[in-house]
VOPAGU-2260 file (C-alpha; in pm, 1 decimal, decimal comma):
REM VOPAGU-2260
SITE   aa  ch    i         X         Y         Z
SITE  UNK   A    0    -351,5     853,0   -1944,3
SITE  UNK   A    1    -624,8     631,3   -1880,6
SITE  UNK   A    2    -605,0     245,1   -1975,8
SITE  UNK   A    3    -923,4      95,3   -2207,1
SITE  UNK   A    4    -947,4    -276,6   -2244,8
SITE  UNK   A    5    -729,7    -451,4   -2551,3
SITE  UNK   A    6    -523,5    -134,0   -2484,7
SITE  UNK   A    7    -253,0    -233,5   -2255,1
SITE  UNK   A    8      21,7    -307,0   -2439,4
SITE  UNK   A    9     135,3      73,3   -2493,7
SITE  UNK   A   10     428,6     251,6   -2403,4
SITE  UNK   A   11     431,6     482,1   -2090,9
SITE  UNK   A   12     417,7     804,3   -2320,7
SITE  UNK   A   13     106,8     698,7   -2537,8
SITE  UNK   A   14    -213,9     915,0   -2426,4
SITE  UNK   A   15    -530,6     687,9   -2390,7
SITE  UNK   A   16    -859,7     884,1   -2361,6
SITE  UNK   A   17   -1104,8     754,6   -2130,2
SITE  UNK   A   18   -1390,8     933,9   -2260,8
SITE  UNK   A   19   -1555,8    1033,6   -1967,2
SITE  UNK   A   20   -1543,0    1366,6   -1742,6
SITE  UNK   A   21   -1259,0    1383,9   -1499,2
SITE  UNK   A   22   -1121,1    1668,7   -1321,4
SITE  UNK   A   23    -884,2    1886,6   -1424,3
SITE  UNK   A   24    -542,6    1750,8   -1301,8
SITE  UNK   A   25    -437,4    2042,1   -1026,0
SITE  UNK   A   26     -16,7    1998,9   -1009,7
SITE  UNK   A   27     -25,8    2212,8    -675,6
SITE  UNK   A   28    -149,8    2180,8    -349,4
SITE  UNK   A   29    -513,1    2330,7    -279,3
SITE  UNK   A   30    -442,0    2633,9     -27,4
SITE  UNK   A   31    -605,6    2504,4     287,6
SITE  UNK   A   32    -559,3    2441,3     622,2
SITE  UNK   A   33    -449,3    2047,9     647,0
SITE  UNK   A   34    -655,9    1812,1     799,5
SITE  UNK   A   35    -652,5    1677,2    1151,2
SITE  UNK   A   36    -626,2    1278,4    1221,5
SITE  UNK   A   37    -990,2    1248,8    1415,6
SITE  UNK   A   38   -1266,2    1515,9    1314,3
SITE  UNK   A   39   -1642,9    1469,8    1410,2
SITE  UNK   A   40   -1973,4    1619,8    1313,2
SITE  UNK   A   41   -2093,4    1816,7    1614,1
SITE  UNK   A   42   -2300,5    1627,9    1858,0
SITE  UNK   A   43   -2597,0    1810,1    1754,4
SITE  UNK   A   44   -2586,1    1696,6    1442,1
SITE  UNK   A   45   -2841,0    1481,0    1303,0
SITE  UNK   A   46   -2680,3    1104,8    1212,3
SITE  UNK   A   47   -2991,5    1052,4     933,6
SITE  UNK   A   48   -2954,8    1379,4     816,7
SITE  UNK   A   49   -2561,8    1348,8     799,4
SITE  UNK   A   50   -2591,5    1003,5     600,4
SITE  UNK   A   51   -2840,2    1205,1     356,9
SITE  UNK   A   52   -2612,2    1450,0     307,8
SITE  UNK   A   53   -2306,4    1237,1     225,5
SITE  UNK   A   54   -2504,4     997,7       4,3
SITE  UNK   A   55   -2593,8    1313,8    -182,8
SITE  UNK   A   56   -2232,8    1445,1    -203,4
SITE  UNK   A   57   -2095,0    1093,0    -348,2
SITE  UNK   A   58   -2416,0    1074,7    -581,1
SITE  UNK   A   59   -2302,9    1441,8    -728,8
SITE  UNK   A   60   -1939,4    1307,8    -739,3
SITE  UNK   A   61   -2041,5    1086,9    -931,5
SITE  UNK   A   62   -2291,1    1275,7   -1199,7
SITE  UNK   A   63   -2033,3    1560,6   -1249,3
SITE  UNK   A   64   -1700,1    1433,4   -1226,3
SITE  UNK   A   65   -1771,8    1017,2   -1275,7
SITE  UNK   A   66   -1584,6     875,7    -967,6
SITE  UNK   A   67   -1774,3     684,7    -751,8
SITE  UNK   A   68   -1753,8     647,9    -393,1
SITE  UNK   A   69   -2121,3     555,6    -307,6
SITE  UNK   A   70   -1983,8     187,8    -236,4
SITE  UNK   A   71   -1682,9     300,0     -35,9
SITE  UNK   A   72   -1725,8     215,5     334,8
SITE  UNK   A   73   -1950,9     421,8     515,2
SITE  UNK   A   74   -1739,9     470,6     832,0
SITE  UNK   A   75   -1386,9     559,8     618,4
SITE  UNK   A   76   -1556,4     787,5     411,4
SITE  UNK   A   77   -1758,6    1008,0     676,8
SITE  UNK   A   78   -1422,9    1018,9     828,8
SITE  UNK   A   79   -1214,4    1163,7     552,5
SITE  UNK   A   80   -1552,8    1393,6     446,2
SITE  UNK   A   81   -1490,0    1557,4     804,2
SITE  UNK   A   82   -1156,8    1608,9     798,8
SITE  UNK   A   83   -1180,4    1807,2     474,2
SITE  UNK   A   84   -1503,1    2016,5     621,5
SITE  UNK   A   85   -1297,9    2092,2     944,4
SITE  UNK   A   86    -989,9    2187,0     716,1
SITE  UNK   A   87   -1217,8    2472,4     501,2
SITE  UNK   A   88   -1389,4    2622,3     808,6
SITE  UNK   A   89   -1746,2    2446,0     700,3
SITE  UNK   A   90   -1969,5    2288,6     919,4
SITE  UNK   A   91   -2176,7    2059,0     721,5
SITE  UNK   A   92   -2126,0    1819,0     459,7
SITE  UNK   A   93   -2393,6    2025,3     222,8
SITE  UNK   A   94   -2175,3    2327,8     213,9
SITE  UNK   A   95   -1863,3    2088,0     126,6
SITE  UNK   A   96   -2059,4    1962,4    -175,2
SITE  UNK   A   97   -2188,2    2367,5    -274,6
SITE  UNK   A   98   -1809,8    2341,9    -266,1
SITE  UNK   A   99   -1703,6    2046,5    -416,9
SITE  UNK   A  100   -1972,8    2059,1    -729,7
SITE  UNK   A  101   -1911,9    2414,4    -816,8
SITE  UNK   A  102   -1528,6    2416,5    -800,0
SITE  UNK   A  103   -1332,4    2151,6    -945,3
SITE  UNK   A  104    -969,3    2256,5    -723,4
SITE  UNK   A  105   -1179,7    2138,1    -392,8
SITE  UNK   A  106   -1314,3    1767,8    -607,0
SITE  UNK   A  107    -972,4    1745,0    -667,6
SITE  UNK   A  108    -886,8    1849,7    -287,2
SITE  UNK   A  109   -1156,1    1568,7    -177,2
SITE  UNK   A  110   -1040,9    1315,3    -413,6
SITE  UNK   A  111    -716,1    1305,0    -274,3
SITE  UNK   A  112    -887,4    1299,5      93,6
SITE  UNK   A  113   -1109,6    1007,7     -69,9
SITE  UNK   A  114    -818,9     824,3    -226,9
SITE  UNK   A  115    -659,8     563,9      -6,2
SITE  UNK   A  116    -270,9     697,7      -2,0
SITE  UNK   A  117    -101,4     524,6     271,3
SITE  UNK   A  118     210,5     319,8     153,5
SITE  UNK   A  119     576,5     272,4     147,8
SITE  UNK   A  120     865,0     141,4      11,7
SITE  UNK   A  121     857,0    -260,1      77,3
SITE  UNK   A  122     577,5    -205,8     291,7
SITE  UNK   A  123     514,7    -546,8     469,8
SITE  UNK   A  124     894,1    -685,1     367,7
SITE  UNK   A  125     743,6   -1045,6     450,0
SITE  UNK   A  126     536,0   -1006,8     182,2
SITE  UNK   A  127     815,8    -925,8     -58,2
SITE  UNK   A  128    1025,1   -1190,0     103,6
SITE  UNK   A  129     736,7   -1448,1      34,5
SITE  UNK   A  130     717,2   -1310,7    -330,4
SITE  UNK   A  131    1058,3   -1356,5    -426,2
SITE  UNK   A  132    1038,7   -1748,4    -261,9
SITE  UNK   A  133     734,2   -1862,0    -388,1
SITE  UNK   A  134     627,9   -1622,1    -717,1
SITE  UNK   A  135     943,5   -1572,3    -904,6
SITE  UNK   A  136    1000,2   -1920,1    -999,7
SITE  UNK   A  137     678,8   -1962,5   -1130,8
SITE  UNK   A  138     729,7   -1604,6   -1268,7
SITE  UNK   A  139    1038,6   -1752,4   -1471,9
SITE  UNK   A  140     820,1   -2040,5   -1697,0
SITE  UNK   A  141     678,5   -1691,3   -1858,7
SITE  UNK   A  142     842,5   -1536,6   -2130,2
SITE  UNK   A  143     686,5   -1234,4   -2091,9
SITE  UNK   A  144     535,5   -1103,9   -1754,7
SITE  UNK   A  145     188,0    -869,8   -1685,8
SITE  UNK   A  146     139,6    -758,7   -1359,2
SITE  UNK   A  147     -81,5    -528,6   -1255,5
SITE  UNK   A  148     -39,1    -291,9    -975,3
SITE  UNK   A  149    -423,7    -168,2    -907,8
SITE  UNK   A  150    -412,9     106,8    -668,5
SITE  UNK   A  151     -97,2     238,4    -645,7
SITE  UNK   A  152    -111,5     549,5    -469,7
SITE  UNK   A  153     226,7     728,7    -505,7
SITE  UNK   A  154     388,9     449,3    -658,0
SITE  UNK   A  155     646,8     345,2    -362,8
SITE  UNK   A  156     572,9     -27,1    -397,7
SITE  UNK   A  157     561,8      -9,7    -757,0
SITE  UNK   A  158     902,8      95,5    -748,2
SITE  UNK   A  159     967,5    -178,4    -471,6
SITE  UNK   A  160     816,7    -504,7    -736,9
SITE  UNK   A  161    1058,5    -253,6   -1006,3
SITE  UNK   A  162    1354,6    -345,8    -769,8
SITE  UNK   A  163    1287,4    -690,0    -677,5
SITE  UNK   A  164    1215,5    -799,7   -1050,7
SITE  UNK   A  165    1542,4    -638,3   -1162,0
SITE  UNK   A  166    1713,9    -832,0    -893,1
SITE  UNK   A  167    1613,3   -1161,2    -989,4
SITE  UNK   A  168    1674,8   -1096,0   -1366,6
SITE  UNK   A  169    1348,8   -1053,7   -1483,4
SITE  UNK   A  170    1272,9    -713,9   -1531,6
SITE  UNK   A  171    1350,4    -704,7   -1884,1
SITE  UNK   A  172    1091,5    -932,5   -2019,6
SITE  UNK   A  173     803,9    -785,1   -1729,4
SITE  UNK   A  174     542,2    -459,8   -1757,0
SITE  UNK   A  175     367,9    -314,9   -1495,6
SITE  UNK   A  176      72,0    -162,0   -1525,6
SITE  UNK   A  177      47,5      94,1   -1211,4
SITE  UNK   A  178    -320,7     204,4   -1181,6
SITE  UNK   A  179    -470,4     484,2    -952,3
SITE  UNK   A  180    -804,4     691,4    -941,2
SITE  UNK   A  181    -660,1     966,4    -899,7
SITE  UNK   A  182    -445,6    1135,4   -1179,7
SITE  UNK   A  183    -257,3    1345,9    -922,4
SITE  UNK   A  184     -97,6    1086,6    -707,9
SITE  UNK   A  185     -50,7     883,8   -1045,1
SITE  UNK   A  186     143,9    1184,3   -1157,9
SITE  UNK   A  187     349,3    1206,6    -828,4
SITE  UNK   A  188     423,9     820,8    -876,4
SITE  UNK   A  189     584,6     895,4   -1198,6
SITE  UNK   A  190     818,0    1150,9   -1127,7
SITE  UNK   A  191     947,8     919,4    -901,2
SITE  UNK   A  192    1073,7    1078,5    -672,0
SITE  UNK   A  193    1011,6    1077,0    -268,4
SITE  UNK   A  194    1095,8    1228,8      75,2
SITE  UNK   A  195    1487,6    1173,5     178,2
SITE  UNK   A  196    1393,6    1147,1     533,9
SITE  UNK   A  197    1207,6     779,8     475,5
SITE  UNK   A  198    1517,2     636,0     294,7
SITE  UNK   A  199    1637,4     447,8     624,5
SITE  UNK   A  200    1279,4     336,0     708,0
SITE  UNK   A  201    1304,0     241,3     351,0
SITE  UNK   A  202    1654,2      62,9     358,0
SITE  UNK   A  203    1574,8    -116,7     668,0
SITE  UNK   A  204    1239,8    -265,0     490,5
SITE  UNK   A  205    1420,6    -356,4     156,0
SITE  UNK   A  206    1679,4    -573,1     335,6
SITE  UNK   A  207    1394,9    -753,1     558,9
SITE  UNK   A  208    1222,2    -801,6     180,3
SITE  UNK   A  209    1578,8    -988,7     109,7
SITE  UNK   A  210    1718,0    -702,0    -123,0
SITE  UNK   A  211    2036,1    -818,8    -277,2
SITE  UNK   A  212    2254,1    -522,8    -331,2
SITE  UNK   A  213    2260,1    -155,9    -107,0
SITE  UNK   A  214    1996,0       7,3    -155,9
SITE  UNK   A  215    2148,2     357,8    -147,9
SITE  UNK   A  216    2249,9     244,4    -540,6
SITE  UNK   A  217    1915,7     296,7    -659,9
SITE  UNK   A  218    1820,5     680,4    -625,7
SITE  UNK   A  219    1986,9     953,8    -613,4
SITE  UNK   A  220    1926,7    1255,5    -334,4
SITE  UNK   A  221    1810,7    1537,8    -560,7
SITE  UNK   A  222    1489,8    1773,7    -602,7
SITE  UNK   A  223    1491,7    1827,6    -193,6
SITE  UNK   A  224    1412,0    1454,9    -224,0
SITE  UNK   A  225    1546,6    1079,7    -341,3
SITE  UNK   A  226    1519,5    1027,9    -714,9
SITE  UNK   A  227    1493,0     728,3    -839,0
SITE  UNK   A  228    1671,1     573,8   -1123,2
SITE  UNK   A  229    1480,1     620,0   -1438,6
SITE  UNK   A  230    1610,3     265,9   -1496,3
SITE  UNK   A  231    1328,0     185,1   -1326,3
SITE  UNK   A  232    1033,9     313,2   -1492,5
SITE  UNK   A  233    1166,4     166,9   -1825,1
SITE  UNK   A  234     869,3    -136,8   -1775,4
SITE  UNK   A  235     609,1      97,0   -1627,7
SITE  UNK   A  236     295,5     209,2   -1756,6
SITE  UNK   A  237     108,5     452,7   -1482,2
SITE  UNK   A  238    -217,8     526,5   -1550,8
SITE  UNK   A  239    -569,4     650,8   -1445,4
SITE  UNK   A  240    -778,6     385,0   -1391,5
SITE  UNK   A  241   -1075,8     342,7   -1201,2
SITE  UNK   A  242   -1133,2     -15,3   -1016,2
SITE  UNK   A  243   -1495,2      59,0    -957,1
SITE  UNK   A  244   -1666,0     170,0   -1273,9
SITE  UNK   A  245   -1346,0      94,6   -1582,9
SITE  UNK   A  246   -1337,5    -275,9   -1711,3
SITE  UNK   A  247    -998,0    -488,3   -1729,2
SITE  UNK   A  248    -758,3    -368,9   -1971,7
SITE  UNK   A  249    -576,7    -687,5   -2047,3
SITE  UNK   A  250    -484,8   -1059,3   -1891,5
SITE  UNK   A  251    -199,1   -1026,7   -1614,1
SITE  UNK   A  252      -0,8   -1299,3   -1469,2
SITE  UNK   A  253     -18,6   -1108,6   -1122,7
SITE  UNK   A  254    -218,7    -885,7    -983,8
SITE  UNK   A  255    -122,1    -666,2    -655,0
SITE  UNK   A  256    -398,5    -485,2    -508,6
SITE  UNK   A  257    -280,8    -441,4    -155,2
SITE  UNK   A  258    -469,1    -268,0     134,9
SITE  UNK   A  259    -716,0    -134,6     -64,1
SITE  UNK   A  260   -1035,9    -322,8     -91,1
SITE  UNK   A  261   -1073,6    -277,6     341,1
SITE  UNK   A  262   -1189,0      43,8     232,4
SITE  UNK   A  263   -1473,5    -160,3      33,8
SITE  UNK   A  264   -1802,5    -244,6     112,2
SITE  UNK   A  265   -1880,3    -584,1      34,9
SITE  UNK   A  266   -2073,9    -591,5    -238,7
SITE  UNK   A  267   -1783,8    -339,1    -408,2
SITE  UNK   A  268   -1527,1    -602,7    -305,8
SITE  UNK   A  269   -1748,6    -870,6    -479,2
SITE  UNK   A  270   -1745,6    -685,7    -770,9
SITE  UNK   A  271   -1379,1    -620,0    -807,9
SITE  UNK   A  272   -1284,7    -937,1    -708,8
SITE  UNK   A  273   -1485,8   -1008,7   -1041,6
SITE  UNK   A  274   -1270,5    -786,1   -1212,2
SITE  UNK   A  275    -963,7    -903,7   -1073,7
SITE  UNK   A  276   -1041,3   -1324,0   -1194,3
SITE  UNK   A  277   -1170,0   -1215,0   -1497,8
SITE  UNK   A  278    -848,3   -1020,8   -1523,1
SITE  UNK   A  279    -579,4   -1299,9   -1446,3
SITE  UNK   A  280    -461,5   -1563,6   -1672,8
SITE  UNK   A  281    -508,7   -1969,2   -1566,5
SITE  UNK   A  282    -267,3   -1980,4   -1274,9
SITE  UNK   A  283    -199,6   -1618,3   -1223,6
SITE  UNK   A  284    -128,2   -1463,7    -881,4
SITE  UNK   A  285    -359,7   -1200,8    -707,3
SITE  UNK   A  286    -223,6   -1052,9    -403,0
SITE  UNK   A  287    -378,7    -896,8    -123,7
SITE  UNK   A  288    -281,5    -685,3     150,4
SITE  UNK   A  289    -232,2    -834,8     522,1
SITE  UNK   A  290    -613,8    -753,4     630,2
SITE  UNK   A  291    -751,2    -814,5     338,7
SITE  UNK   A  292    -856,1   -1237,4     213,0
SITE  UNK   A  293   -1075,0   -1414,9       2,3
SITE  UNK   A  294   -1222,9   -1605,5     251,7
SITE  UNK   A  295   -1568,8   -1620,0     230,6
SITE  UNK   A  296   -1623,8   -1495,7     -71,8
SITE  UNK   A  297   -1799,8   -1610,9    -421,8
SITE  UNK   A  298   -1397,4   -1656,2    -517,6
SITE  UNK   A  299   -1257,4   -1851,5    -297,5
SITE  UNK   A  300   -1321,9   -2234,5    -451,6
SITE  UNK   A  301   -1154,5   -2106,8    -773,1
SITE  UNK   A  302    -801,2   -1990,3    -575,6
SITE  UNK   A  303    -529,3   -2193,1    -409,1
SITE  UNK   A  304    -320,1   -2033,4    -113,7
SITE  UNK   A  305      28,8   -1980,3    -224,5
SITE  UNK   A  306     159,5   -1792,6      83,9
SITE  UNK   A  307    -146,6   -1769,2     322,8
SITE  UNK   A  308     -14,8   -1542,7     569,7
SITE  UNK   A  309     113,7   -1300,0     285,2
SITE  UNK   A  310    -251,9   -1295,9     112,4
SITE  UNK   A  311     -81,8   -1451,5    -196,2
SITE  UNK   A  312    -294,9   -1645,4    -380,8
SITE  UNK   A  313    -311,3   -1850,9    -723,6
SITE  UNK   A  314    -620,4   -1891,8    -977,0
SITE  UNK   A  315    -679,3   -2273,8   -1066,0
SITE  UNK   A  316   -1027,2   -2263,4   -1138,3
């Protein structure tokens, strides 16, 4: 399901057609050798040539398939591009887009590679701690509650602000909207269900975050994995959505995009930064992951620092 704007308030079962091309949704793993932590182009290779070649690849992502990368940092994605050649037995970044343009399992493969998919359950507990201190009460003069989870990979944290908002009794009158790229991690988020062997990493964040009951109550060890409590899902929309070509969907009282826009150029951070004010109600909270600020930018005169050091920040202008 992808999310159009005026179109938010839907139920987590209504189907919302984008309208553009997207790729075919693969449910299993691409067959492939997986891809080592630090790959590099050979030291023959050509850097102007290499550059040429990538810039090609993300301008024929996005003609055929309509994601686009061309604004991503230059640095991350040569990295993750590599990784992916190494893993197929290639050795340039033309025959990964032969590849990539002519078979939509390896775009798929790539967009996952692309897709920034590193998170965890109360990852950064401060952050949550901060949250429940300084955002819920203002979160409680609302009687009903937007928030906006752009980017949520897998949907660990989503299930995290799921948790905390039940906690403090206000889960019942909230929705989140949980928003990814890429349909197959937004697909994993919903099922809910993730690896058993992360549930103490996982217990030991959620009682730094200031978790009020035992954590062990909300899931259930099943699947080879933890399920979650479908409890939790009750106020969650997932959906495709695409921060760097879709528009906003709706006005949010909070907006967590968290450890995403480093991957960003600047001029792509500008521009969803845009997206995200235009997207936020008069004294609605964006927040921002710990290396991430608004510092600097165009934005920064119309916020007000809630929590500084937890990149939590409130619209006034």
């Amino acid at each position: 399901m992808s999310l159009k704007p005026g179109e938010a308030d839907v139920t987590a079962d209504d189907g919302v057609d984008s309208g553009r091309r997207r790729v075919d949704r693969v449910r299993t793993t691409v067959a492939s050798r997986p891809p080592t932590q630090d790959v590099r182009p050979p030291l023959s290779y050509d850097p102007a040539l290499e550059r040429l070649e990538i810039e090609l690849l993300l301008e024929g992502i996005f003609r055929h398939y309509g994601f686009d990368f061309r604004s991503y940092a230059y640095a991350s994605i040569r990295r993750r591009l590599w990784r992916r050649i190494e893993a197929e037995g290639l050795t340039t970044v033309s025959a990964l887009q032969d590849r990539v343009l002519h078979d939509p399992a390896m775009m798929e493969q790539v967009l996952l590679d692309l897709s920034i998919n590193v998170t965890a359950m109360f990852r950064d507990p401060t952050f949550y701690h901060a949250f429940r201190q300084k955002v819920v009460p203002l979160l409680r003069t609302y009687p009903f509650i937007r928030i906006w989870h752009a980017g949520c990979s897998t949907g660990e944290e989503v299930y995290s602000m799921a948790i905390l908002l039940e906690e403090e009794g206000l889960y019942d009158r909230a929705r989140i909207y949980a928003t990814d790229i890429n349909e197959v991690v937004v697909h994993r988020a919903r099922a809910g269900i993730f690896p058993l062997d992360r549930m103490q990493e996982y217990t030991e964040n959620y009682i730094r975050a200031g978790g009020t009951r035992s954590f062990s109550e909300y899931y259930v060890a099943k699947y080879d994995g933890a399920l979650f409590s479908p409890g939790l899902q009750r106020n969650v929309v997932f959906s495709q959505h695409n921060l760097v070509t879709d528009r906003s969907f709706a006005e949010f009282n909070v907006i967590l995009c968290r450890n995403v826009l480093i991957y960003f150029d600047r001029e792509l951070q500008a521009r969803v930064h845009g997206l995200f004010y235009e997207s936020l109600v008069h004294l609605g909270l964006l927040c921002l992951g710990s290396k991430e600020s608004l510092r600097l930018s165009d934005f920064e005169p119309r916020y007000e620092e809630l929590a500084g050091a937890e990149r939590i920040y409130r619209k006034v202008r």
